[in-house]
N, C-alpha and C positions, 0 to 999 in steps of 0.2 A: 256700439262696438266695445265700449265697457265694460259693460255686463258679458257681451261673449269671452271676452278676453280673462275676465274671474272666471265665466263658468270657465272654462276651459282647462286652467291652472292649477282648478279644485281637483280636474281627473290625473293629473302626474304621477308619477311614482317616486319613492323617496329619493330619486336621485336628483329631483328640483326641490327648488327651495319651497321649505314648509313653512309657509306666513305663518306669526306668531300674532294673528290681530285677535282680538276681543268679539266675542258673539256681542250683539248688542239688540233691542227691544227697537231703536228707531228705524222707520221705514226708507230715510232716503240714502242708503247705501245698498248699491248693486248687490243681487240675489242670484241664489239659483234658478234657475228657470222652474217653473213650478211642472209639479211631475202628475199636476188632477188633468188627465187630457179629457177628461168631463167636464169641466166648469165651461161657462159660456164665455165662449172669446171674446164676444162686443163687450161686458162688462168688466172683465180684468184683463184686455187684449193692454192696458195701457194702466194696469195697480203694479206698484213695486214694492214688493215686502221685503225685511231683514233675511237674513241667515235663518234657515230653521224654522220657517212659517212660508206658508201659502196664501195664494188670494182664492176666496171662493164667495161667491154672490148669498145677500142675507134675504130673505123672507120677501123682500120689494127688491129684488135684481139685484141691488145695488156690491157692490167690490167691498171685501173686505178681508183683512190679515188673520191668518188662523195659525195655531200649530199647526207644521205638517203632521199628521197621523202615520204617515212613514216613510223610510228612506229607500229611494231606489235602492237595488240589490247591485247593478254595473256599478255603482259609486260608492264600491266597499274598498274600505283602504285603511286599516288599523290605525288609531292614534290615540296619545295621550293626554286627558285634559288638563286644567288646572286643577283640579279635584284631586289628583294622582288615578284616576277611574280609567281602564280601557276600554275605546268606543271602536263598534265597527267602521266608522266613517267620521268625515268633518259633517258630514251632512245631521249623520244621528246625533253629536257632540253640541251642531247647533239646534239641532230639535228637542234634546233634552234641556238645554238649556231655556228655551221657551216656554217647555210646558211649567217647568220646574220655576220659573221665572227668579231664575239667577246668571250672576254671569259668569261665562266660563271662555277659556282660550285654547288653544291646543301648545302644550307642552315639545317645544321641541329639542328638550335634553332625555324625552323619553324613560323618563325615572321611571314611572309605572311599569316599563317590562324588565328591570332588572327584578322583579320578586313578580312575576305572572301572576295574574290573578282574574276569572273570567269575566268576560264581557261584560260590560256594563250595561243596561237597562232601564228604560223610564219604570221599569212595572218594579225594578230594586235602585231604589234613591239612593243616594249616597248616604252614609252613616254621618259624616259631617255634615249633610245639611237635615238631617232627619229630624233632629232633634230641635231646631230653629226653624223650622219652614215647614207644613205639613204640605207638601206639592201634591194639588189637586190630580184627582184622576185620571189617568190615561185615556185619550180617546178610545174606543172600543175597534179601532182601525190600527194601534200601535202592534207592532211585531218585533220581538225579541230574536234572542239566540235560539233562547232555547224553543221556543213558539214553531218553528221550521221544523214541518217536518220531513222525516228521513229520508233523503232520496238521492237518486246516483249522482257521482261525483261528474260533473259538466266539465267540458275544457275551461267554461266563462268564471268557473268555480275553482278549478285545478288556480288558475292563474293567478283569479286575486289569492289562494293557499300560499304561493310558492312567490308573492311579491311579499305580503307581510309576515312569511317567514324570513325571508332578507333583511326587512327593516327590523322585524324581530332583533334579531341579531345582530343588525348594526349600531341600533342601539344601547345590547346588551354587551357589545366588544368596546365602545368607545370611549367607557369609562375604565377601562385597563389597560388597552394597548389604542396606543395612537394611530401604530400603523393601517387601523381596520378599517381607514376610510377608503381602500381600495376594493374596488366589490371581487378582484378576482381574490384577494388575501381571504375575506369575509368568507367567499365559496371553502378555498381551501379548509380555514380552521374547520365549518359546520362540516365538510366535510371527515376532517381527523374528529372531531365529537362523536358523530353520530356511529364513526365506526368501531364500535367499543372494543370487537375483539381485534384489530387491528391485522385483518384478514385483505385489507384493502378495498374492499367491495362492502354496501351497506346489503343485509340483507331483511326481511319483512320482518323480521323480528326482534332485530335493531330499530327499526324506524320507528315500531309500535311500543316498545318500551321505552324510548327518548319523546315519542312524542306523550304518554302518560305522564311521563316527569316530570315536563317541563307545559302542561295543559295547553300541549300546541292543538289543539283539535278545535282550541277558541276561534283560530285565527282564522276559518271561513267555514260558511254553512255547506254542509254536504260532502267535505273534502277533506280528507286525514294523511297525515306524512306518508303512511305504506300507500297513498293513493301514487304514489312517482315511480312506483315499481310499475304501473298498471299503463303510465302513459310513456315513461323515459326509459323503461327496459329496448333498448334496443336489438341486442342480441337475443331477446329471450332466454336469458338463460337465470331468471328469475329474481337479479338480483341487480345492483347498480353500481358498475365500476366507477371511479374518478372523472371519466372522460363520457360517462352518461350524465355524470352530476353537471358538469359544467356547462354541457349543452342546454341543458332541463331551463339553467338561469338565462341562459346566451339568449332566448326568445324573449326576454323581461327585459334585459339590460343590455347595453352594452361593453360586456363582460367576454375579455378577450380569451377565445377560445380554442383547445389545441385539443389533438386530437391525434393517437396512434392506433395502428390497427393491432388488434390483440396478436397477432401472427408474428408481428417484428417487436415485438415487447423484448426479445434478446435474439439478437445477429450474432453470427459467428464469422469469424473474419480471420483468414489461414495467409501467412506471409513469409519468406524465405529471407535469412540476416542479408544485410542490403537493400533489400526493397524499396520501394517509396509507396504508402499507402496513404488514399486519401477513404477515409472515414463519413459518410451522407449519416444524418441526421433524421431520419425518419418521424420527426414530430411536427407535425405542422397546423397551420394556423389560418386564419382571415384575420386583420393581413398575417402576413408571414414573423413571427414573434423573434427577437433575439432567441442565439441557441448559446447554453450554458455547459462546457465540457469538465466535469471532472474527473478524476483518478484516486480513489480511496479518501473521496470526498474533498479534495482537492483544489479548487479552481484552474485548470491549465493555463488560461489566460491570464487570469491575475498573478499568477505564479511565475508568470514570465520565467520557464522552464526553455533551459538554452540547448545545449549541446549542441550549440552551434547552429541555431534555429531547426536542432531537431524532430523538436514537437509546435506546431502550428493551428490556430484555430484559424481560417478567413472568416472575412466576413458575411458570405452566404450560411454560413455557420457548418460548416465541414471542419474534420479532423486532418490535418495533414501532418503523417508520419514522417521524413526523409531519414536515410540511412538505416533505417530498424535495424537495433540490435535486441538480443535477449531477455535483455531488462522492460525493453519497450512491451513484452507480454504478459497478458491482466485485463482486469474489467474496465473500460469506459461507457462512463454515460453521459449521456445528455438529458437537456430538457428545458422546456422555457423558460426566459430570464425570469418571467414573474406569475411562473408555474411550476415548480418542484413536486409536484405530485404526478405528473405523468410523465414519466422517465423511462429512457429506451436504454438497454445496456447492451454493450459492445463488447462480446468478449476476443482479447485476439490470440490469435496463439503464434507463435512464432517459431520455424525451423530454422536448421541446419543442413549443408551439405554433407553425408558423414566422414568421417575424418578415419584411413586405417591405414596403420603401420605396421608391417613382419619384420621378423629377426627369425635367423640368419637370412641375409640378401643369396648367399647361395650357399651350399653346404655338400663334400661329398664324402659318402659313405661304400662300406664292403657291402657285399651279398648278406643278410640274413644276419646284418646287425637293424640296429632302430634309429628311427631319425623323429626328428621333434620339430614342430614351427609354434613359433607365439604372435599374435593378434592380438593387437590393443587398437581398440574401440572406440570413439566419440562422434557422439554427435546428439539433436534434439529435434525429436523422439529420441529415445533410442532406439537405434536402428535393427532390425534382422541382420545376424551375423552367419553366412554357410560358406564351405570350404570348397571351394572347385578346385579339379587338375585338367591342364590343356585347356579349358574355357567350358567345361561339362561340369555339372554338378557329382559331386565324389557319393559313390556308392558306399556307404557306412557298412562293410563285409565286418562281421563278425571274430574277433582272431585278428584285424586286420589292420583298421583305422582305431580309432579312440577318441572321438571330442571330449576336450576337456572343458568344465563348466558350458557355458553358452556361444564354446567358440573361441574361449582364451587359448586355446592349445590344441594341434593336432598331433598326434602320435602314427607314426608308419612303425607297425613290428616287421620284423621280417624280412626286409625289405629286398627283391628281386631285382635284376635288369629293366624288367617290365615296370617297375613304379619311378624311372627317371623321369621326369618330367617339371612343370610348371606349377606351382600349387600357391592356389589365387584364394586369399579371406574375400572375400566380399560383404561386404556392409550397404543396406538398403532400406529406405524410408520414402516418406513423402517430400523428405529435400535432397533425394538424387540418391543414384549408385556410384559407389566409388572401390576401387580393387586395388590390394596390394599383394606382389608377385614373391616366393622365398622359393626358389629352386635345389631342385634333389639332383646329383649327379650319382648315380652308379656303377662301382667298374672296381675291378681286381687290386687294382693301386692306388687308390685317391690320392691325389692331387692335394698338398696341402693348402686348407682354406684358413686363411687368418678372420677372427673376426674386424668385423667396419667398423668395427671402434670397440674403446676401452674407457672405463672407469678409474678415477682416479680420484684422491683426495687426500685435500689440504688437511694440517691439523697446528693449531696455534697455541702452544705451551709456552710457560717461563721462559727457555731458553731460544727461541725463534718460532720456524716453521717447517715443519715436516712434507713431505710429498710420496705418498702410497697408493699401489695396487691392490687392489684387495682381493685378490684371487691367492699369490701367494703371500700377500702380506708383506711385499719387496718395497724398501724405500726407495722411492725415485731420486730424491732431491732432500736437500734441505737448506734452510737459509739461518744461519747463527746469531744472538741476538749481536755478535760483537760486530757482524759482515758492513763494513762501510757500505751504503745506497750506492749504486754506479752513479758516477755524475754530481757527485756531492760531498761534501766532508761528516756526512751525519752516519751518522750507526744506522743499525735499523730496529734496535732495543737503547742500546747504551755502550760503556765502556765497559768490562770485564766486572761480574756480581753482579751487574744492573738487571734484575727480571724482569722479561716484557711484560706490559699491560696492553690487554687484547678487547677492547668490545665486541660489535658483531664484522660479519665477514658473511660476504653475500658474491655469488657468482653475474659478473655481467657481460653480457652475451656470447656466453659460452668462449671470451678472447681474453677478459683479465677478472682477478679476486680482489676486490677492496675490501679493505681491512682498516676499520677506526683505532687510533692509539691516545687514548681520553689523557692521560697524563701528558703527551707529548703535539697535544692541541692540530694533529693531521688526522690524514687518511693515505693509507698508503695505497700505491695501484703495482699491484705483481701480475704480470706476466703468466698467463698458463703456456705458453710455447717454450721462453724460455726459464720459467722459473727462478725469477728475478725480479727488486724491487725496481720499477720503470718509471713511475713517477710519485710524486709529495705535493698531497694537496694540503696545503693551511686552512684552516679551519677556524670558526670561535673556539670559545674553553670548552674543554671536556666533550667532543665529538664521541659518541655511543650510536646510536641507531643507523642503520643503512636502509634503506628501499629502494628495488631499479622496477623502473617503467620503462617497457623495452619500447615499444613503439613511440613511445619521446624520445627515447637513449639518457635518462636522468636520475641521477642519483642522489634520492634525497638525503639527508644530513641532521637528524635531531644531538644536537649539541647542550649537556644536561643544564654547563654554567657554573653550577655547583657539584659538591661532593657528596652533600644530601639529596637523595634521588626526592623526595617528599618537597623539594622544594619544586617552586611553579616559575625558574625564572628561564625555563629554556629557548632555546632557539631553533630557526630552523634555516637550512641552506643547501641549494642547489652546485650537483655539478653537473654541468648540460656536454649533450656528446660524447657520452663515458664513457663509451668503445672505440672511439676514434683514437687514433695513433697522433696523440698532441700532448702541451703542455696545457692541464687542465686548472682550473679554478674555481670557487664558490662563489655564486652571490645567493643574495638575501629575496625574498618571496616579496607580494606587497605585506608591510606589516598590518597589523591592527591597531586602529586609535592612534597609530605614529608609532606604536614601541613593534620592539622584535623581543622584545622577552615576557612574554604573556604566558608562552605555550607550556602546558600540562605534558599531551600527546598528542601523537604523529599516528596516522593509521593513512595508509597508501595501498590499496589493492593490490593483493600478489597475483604473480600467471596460473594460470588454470590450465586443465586441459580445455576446456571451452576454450577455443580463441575468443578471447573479447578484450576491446580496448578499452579500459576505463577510464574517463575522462576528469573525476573528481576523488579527492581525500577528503577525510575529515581535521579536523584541529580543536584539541581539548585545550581548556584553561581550568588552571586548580580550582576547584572545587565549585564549578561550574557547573548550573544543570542545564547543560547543552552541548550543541556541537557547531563547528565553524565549518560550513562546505570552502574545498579549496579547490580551485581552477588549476592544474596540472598543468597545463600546455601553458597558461598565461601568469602562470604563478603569481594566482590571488586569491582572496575572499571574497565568494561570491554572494553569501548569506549565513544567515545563523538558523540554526533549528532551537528552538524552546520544547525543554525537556522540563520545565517546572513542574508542570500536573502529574509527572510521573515521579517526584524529588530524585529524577537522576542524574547523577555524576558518571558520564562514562569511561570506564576501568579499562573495557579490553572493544577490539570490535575488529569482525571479521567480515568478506564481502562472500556472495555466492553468482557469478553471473547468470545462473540459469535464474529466470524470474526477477533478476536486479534486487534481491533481497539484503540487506545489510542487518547484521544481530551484532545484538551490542550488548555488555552485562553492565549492571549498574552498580552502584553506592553509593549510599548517603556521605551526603556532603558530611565536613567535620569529622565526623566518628568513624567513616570510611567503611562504613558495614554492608556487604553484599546485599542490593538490594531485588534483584530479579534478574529476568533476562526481556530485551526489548529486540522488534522484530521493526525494520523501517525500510520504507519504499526508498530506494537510492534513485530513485528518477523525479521524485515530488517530495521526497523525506518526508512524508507523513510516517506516523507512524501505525503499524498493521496490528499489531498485540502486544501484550507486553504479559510475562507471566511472572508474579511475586515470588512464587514459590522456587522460583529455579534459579538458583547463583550460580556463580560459577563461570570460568572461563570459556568462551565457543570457540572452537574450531572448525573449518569448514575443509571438505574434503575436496583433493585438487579437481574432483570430478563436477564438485557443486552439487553434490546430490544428498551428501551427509552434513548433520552437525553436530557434533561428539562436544559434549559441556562438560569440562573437569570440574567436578564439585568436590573444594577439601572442606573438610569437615572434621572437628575435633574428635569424633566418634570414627572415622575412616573418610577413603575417598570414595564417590561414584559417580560412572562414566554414565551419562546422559546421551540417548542416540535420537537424534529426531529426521527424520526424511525431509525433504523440503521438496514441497509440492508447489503447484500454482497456489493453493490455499490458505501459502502458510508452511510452518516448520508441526507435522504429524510424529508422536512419540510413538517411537516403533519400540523401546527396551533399554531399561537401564541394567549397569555392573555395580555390585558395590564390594567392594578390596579393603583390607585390612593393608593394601600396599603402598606406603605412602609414594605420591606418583611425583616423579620431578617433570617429567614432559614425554611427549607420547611425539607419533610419529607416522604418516600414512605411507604403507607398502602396497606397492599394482597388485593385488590378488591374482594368482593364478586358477582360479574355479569361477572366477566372474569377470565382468570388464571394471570393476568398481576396484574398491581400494578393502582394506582391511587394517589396522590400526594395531601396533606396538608402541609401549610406554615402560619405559625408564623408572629405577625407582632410587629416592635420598639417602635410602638408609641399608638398602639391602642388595645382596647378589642378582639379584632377579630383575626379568623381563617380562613383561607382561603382554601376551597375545589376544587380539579380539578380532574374530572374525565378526565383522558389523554387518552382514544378511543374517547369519543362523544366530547370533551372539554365542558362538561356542568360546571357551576360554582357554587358553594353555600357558603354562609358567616356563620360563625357560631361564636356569641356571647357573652360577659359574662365571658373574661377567664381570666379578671385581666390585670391591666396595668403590664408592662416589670419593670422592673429595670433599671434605668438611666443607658444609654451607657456608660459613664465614668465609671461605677462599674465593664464592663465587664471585665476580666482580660484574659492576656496571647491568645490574641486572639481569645477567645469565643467572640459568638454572645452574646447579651443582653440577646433575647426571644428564646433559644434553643427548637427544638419538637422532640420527639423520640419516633419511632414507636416499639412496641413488639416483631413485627415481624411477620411469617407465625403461622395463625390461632391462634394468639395473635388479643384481641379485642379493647385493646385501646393503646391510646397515651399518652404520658407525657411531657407538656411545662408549666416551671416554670415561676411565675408573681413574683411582687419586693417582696411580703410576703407570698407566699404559690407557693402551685404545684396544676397543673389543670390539671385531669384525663377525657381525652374524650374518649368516646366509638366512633370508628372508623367506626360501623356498622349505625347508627340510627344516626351517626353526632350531636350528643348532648353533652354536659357535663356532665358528670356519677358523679365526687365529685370534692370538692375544699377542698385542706390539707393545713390549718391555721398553725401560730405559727412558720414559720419557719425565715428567717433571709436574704437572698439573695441566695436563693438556683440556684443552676450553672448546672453544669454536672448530668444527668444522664444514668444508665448504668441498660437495661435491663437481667436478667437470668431467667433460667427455673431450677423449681424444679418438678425431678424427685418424681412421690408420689408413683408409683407401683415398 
């Protein structure tokens, strides 16, 4: 039982243990079974030789121990001896050792195949024993490598090929990387080797030049690397994917195997916002392998990505989506925990129901005047935009109707009795039809129609606050800085000479304007109904920045602290419920490390037209290369992003909800020197690109579909446009201007459903026009010099410009003594409001009039 239990041991594969014993000359240790089925079994039925020799009967019958003359061929299995020489077998290792009568072991640190060098042979002795030992001649029964001759590759031949290619290589790996003692790792690397042009697939001409290289053709008789094209091609299609390679071994080893069919190598997966999708896995196994989810290389899992268990791996290894929103769209793949070479990708795409609104709700007109309806558009896709009356598609007569751009505008000339009716935009895609109704009345005496609402805005100078129409440019209101607050003994500037100091001023929910006063450590809350200060929030020092998150209702609070903006010691503070009719107050977020005055910057998603709720901000620290995700709803820090690899400090950073893309511009720490612009996944914050060459401040279009880079430069400014696709941000056109630009501004385009972009300028009368589809440009005039930059405070631009909004018609950018209202349709100056002091901030509302 001995001896079967050696012989047996001898046939293993490298993945049992390789005895490291000693050939030896004496006979009483167990052998191989001798392989002469000629010799007479009555006289060596009961001889036992060494390793490497035979019994065969002498002259008078009698048993005796010979060199074997040769090795079985089933009992080939590469190894290395003590010599450094490689043998085709233990069996030839100890036959050479016999005849050669030295002693030799088999090596099992496998040095010999880190430099290949061919088979070794009794008929080529070793150079080290050549010279000390003249080894007697080889039996005339001995057979070499090279002695075989040529003949087709057998399966019995493929096998031992493709087992001592393994050991090959496990050999040749274990002296560099530790990990390669797993045989599925081993697959993969010979795999990435032998695929040199990195095409995925090995094809015969790869094989054939790797195995020349590396004189794999030693490694069995009759059988060559391009022979696994010949047996492991499964598809025929001539060559050997990843998932033929692994199988090829899976018969050798137990080398755990996955397998996708080439058909689901990328699924496409169509969801509407809300949804809940669950994600299958398409990779599978014997047994069934751990499933591994990433997102822009990612780990989901490990990344313990919340949104409130938005994104979910189970443990059958499915993807589960809940809620999908916008962001949630982009490539996912998978693939076995301890197989990353055969990966399924998941693309998903994700809709919208579309989103349309008309102006005028209803409108009456004479006989054979003209009437006009405007359509604004959202939704993803973008949707098919066509005009019906009565619920019939409108006949486009000639003379007659007019579509403007794709739908932004219908024109009626002419208009008769006969065109009173109903006239419906409708917007349609693959996330639903939706219609909005703007009626036409006809008739000898119209009826007068007020518009459903009006425009108006705030404006925040030295001496209080202003409140204007912008149609005739009619003061509604205004508040003095001297007007005691109702309900309090305080000013709402100061006493008599005291000039306000104004930070930002932001609209929240269309019911009041807060307004930061940095010197005087509040916030104030005025009233759009009554146009009055209604309440005083306390603050820390020097409260400047505002952000409102409407579906929280909270209004963040960046509070500088100091007087030097360049200092890092700021703060940040909530007021929760900002619309609510209460006595409102600040608290503090959780801080970091214990302190509250870390913070750099504040970056909080603004509203889009995309409805989308964004659930996280970011938090800068001076001269940081990173960023701090912040929990919104729970007001915390959820995690940090490492921006080291890229040395960025981020400067500015703006969101887009289509695709959940977030662009950020950077700069070197210390020196503070623009250093690129960087592109990051706001659902995994990895980051997607980053481009060196492009500074400069991003803007994102309320559409999400633009991102306009203000690049100043000592030479001039240029406006940078890149589209933002599932891809990525695509450079559709840049502007460049001799106009030094203080801040720009997105206008509803009336030729498209998209936006179009006017910019302000520090030093000069001029306005700057960009249509961002055709990039045409036009200057427009006359709007008053800025206010000396030195005036600016708390970080405002000098020349601020602020658009109205959707099917709002003008803009507002204040000069050093008045405010200049342009009509955003016709590119003109509509009025200039005199009399005022260095007016700053302003903050558009709508009033409700029906």
């Amino acid at each position: 039982m001995l001896q079967r239990s050696r012989h047996h041991r001898e046939q293993q594969p490298f993945s049992e243990n390789l005895v490291n014993q000693p050939a030896t000359l004496l006979n009483h240790h167990a052998v191989e079974f001798s392989q002469n089925n000629d010799a007479p079994h009555d006289s060596c039925s009961h001889k036992y030789c060494g390793k490497g020799r035979e019994c065969q009967p002498d002259e008078d019958g009698r048993p005796q121990c010979v060199c074997m003359s040769s090795c079985p061929r089933h009992h080939e299995h590469i190894v290395c001896g003590s010599d450094g020489e490689l043998y085709h077998s233990h069996c030839e290792l100890h036959r050479v050792a016999c005849v050669q009568r030295r002693a030799l072991s088999v090596d099992r640190t496998m040095n010999c195949l880190k430099n290949p060098k061919p088979l070794y042979s009794v008929s080529e002795p070793s150079p080290s024993t050549a010279a000390t030992t003249a080894p007697p001649p080889p039996p005339k029964e001995t057979s070499t490598a090279t002695d075989v001759p040529a003949e087709g590759c057998s399966i019995q031949e493929y096998e031992i090929m493709k087992d001592n290619l393994l050991l090959f290589n496990h050999a040749r790996l274990m002296a560099d990387d530790k990990r390669s003692s797993g045989k599925e790792y081993i697959v993969s690397i010979m795999f990435s080797h032998y695929d040199s042009n990195n095409d995925g697939a090995l094809e015969l001409e790869e094989l054939q030049q790797i195995a020349a290289a590396e004189q794999l053709s030693q490694l069995s008789k009759g059988c060559n690397l391009s022979d696994m094209i010949g047996f492991d091609d499964v598809d025929k299609d001539g060559r050997l994917n990843i998932n033929e390679f692994y199988v090829a071994f899976s018969k050798l080893y137990s080398v755990t195997v996955v397998s996708l069919d080439k058909a689901l190598e990328v699924n496409h997966v169509s969801a509407r916002v809300g949804d809940n999708v669950e994600i299958k896995c398409d990779v599978t196994g014997t047994p069934p392998p751990p499933i591994v989810w990433r997102r822009n290389g990612v780990d989901l899992l490990g990344l313990g990505v919340g949104d409130d268990d938005a994104v979910r791996v189970f443990t059958d290894g499915s993807l589960y989506l809940t809620r999908i929103q916008l962001l949630h769209a982009g490539n996912y793949t998978c693939h076995a925990q301890r197989n990353a070479d055969v990966v399924q990708t998941h693309v998903l795409t994700v809709h919208t129901v579309p989103e349309v609104k008309v102006t005028p709700r209803i409108q009456s007109r004479r006989p054979e005047e003209d009437a006009a309806m405007l359509c604004h558009v959202v939704g993803q896709p973008f949707p098919k935009v066509e005009w019906l009356k009565n619920d019939e598609p409108l006949r486009m007569e000639a003379g007659k109707y007019e579509m403007v751009g794709n739908g932004t505008e219908l024109r009626v000339r002419h208009i008769t009795y006969a065109d009173t009716g109903a006239y419906m935009c409708q917007a349609s895609s693959v996330g639903g039809l939706t219609r909005d109704i703007s009626s036409l009345v006809v008739q000898d005496e119209p009826s007068p129609t007020a518009p459903s609402e009006e425009r108006r805005f705030f404006s925040f100078h030295d001496w209080g606050v202003s409140v204007y129409e912008p149609t005739a440019c009619r003061l509604y209101h205004q508040i003095q800085a001297t007007d005691i607050i109702p309900g309090t003994q305080e000013y709402v500037c100061g006493d008599k000479g005291v000039n306000c100091s104004w930070g930002h001023a932001i609209n929240v929910d269309n019911r009041y304007v807060f307004v930061t006063q940095p010197l005087r450590d509040r916030v104030l809350v005025i009233s759009k109904i009554q146009m009055v200060v209604v309440d005083v929030v306390v603050t820390d020092k020097y409260p400047v920045d505002l952000h409102y998150v409407p579906h929280l209702d909270q209004v963040w609070v960046l509070n500088w602290r100091s007087l030097d903006p360049n200092e890092g010691v700021r703060t940040i503070q909530v007021i929760r419920d900002a619309s609510q009719k209460k006595k409102h107050h600040t608290v503090h977020p959780e801080p970091i490390d214990g302190q509250f005055d870390l913070v750099k910057g504040l970056f909080i998603p603004p509203s889009q037209d995309i409805r989308h709720n964004f659930k996280y901000g970011y938090v800068t620290h001076t001269d940081q290369r990173g960023m701090y995700k912040l929990d919104l709803a729970n007001m915390r820090y959820t995690r940090s992003i490492d921006l080291n690899p890229y040395n960025c400090v981020p400067a500015h950073v703006d969101f887009s909800a289509l695709y959940g893309f977030v662009v950020v511009s950077c700069k070197e720490p210390i020196s503070g020197r623009p250093n690129g612009q960087m592109l990051v996944d706001y659902l995994t914050d990895s980051v997607i690109s980053f481009k060196s060459e492009l500074p400069g401040q991003p803007k994102v279009s309320p559409d999400s579909r633009v991102v306009v880079t203000l690049d100043r430069a000592p030479e001039g400014v240029t406006l940078v446009v890149q589209e933002i696709t599932e891809n990525g941000l695509q450079f559709l056109f840049d502007v460049k201007t001799t106009l030094n630009i203080s801040d720009i501004a997105f206008y509803p385009s009336r030729t498209t459903h998209g936006y179009d972009l006017y910019a302000s300028a520090t030093d000069k009368e001029d306005l700057l026009f960009l249509n961002l589809v055709t990039g045409k440009v036009e200057m427009i005039t006359g709007v008053g010099h800025a206010m000396e930059a030195s005036l600016a405070q708390w970080g405002n631009t000098n020349r601020p410009i602020v658009s109205s909004g959707v099917f709002g018609h003008f803009m507002v950018s204040p000069a050093s003594e008045a405010l200049f209202v342009v009509n955003g349709e016709t590119r003109t100056v509509n009025c200039e409001i005199g009399g005022l002091v260095h007016p700053r901030s302003v903050v558009w509302v709508t009033m409700q009039l029906q």
